[in-house]
Structures are given as structure tokens and as C-alpha cells.
N, C-alpha and C positions, 0 to 999 in steps of 0.2 A: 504494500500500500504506500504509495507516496506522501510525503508533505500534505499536499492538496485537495488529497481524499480525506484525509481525518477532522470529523468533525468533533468540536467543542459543545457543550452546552456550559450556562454561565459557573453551574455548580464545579465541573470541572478545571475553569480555568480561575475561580477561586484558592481553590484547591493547587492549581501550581504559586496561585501571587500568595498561596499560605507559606510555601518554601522558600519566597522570597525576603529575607532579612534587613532590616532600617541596618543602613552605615552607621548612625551612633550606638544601637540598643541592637547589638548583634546576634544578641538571643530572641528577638522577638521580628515576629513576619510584619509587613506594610500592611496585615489585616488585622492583627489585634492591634496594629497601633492606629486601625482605623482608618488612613487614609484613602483605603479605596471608594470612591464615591460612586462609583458606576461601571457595570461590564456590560457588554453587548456582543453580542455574538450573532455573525450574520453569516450568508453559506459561505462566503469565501473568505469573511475577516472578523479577526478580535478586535475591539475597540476597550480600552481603557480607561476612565476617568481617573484621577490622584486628584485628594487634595489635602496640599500641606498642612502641616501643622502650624505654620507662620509663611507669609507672601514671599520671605527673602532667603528661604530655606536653601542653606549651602548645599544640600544633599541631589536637591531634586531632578539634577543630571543625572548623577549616581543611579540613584532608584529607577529613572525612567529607561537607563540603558539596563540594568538588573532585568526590568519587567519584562524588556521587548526581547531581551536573551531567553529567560527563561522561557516564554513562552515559545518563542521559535526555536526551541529545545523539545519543547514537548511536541513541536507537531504541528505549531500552528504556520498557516504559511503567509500570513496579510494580518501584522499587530499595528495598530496605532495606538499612542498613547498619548494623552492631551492630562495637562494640570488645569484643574479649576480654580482658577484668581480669586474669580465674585465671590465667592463663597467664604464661610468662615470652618474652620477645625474647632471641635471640640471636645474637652476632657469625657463628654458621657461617649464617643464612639470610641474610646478605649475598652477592648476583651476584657473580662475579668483576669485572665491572666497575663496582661499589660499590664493592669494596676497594682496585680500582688508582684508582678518581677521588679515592676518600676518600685516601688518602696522597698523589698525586702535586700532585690540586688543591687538598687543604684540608689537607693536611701531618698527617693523623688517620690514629695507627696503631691496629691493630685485634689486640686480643687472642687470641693464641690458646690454648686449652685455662685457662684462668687467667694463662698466661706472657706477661711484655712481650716483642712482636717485634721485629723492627730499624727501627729508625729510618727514618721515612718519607722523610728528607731526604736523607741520605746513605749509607741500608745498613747502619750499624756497627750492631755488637748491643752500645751500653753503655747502651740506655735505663734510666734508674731512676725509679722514681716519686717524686714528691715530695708529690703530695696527691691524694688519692681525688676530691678535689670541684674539678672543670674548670666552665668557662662555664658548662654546662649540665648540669643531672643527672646525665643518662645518661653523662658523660663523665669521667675522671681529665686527671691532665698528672702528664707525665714532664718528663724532661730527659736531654736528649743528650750525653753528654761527648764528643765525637769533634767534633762540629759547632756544641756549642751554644746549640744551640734548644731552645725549651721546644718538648714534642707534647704534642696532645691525643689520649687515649688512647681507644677503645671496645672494652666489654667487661672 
């Protein structure tokens, strides 16, 4: 069977962008970290949606050459992948198991509703913010009084 006979449906080309890993958070796929906003599947082509978690995301060459590999790895023979601008990222499209790796293995707690959550490290809720602008962008830092540590915050 060639490339061009294999067809996709959308569950399985989920399923390859599950094996596809974020450049910063190596353990985790562009699907629990949520980014995928949309897949399409037509007889002759994949079509792609991403959307970042911030507009100036250094990765999103990265990822978008990762997606179009993997996919024309598995079979597909016509991938496009487009990034959605308009749109906004948000901490509720993180997997459940985004949330528990992001806190347990990168000590990053994850905003809920606007409100700082508990401490990745230790559970207390005395996180405070101390500046909007962490490592990167998309991220804040708090500080823990109970254990502290600085967190880095998303969201």
C-alpha cells in the first residue's frame, strides 16, 4: 500500500500528535499540553490546527516541523499545519496528566479561574505572586511561604 492509499480518520492522527512531544516539557505530547485546536482529515490530506500557549512562542517552528514529520511518518501523504493567532491558550485545555507532570516534575502550578492554586511542592495555599514575568512568557513566579520556593506559575 503506498503513502496515498492510507487513510487517516481524526482519532488516529491524534493519536500520532499524542507521540509528538513540546520542546520545553519533553515528557509530555502537544495534546495534553492542549495545543491542538483542530484536525481535519480529508481523502487526500491532514490538516492541522496549533494553538500556542502565548503568540511569541519560540517553539512553534519546532513543533510545527515535529507534527508534519510525524505525520508523514505515519503515512500521511498531504499534512498542513497552520497556528491559530486569534485565538487565546488556556490552563483548562491542559490533560490531567499535564497538570500532575507540570507540578510534581517541573514544580509549575497552574492557575485556576484567575486564582493562584497550592503550591506544587508542598500543598499549602500561601502562594503569592511576586512578578507576572517568569522565564518565559507565558509564565508568572510566585513564592511559597510555607516551603519557600519560588513556583512558576501558568495561567
Amino acid at each position: 500500500m503506498t503513502a496515498a492509499n492510507i487513510h487517516f480518520r481524526v482519532t488516529d492522527v491524534r493519536e500520532v500528535l499524542s507521540e509528538v512531544m513540546d520542546p520545553e516539557y519533553g515528557t509530555l505530547s502537544i495534546i495534553d499540553l492542549g495545543i491542538v485546536s483542530d484536525v481535519v482529515v480529508e481523502v487526500d490530506a491532514v490538516g492541522v490546527t496549533l494553538l500556542p500557549t502565548m503568540a511569541g512562542c519560540p517553539a512553534r517552528e519546532v513543533i510545527e516541523l515535529d507534527v508534519r514529520s510525524a505525520l508523514l511518518s505515519a503515512g500521511a501523504s498531504n499534512v498542513s499545519v497552520k497556528w491559530c493567532l486569534d485565538g487565546s491558550w488556556e490552563p483548562h485545555r491542559l490533560s490531567a496528566k499535564a497538570v500532575e507532570q507540570l507540578g510534581k516534575e517541573f514544580s509549575i502550578a497552574i492557575r485556576n479561574n484567575g486564582a493562584l492554586p497550592s503550591c506544587p511542592i508542598c500543598d499549602a495555599t500561601s502562594l503569592r505572586e511576586v512578578s507576572p514575568v517568569g522565564p518565559t512568557r507565558c509564565r508568572s513566579v510566585a513564592w511559597c511561604d510555607e516551603c519557600r520556593n519560588v513556583v512558576e506559575v501558568v495561567g
